[in-house]
Structures are given as C-alpha cells and as structure tokens.
N, C-alpha and C positions, 0 to 999 in steps of 0.2 A: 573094713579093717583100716584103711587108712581113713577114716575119718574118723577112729579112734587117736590115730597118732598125732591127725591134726591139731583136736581137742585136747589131749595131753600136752602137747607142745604150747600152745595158746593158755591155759593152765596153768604151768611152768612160769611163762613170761610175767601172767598175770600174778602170781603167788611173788614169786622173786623179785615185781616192783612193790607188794605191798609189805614184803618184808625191810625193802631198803627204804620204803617212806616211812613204816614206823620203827628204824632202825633198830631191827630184829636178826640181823643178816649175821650168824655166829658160824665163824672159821669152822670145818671138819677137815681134821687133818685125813680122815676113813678117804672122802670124796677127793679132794686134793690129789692121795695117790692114783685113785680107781683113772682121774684124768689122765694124769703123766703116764699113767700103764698103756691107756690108750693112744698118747700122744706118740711115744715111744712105739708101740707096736705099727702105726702106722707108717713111722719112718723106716722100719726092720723090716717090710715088706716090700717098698720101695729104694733098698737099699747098692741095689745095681744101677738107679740111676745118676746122673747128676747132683751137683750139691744144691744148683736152685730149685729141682724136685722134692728134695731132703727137705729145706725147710718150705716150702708150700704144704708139705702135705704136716710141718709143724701147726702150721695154722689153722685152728680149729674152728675161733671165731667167724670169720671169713663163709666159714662151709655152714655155721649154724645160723649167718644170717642171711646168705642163699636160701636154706631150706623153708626161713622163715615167708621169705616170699613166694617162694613154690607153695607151702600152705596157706598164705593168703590167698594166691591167686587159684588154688583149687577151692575154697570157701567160695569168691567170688562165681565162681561155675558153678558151683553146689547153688547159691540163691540164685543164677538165673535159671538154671534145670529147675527146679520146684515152683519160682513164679511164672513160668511157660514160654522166658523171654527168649525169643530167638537169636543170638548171637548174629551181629551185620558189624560188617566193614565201611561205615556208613564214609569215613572220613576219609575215603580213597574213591569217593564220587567227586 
C-alpha cells in the first residue's frame, strides 16, 4: 500500500511539472477550497496551542516536501531490497 502512495505522489509531481512546461496549469477554484478546508482544519485541531504552532501547522508545503523525501528515500530501499544490495555504513570505517 504504500508503494501505491509513493507512485501516486511521484505521478502528481511528475503530471504538475509537465502541465507547467506545456503551460496547461488552469486555476480550480473546487481544489483551492478543498486546500484551505484542510489548511484550516489543521489549525482548528491545534488550536490550544501557541501562535507559532498555529501557523507551522499553516504550512502545508514544508510537510509535502518532507514527504517527498521520505518517498524517495523509501524507493531508494525498495532498489536496494530487490537488487540484493546489503545496506553498510561503509563511511564510518
């Protein structure tokens, strides 16, 4: 399952730069909101905390380009589990 989410996300990236290179990239106001619902609900859950919590957890990009590295670096353990490579610390000899 999560190497469904991986491939969807990678997907995503991959779609939304070839729409901005052949500038296809048209406003929905639908997705705009569905964002700001989200962005907002994440603040209303966190709302007992502080103000610099308040806006961290405003920051959506930040967490989606976290994620993006946690699914790369689980692809990169996906190729070395299937080419048989054993994982070493070699750089700590």
């Amino acid at each position: 399952m999560l190497l469904i989410s991986v491939l969807a996300f990678m997907g995503l990236i991959v779609f939304t730069g070839y729409l901005m290179v052949q500038d296809l990239i048209i406003f929905s106001f639908f997705w705009f909101l569905i964002g700001v619902i989200f962005a907002v609900e994440r603040v209303i859950t966190i709302w007992n905390q502080d103000r610099q919590a308040k806006i961290f957890a405003l920051m959506i990009f930040p967490e989606l380009i976290y994620s993006l590295f946690l699914q790369i670096a689980y692809l990169g353990a996906l190729v070395q589990l299937l080419s048989g490579s054993a994982g070493t610390w070699n750089h700590l000899d």
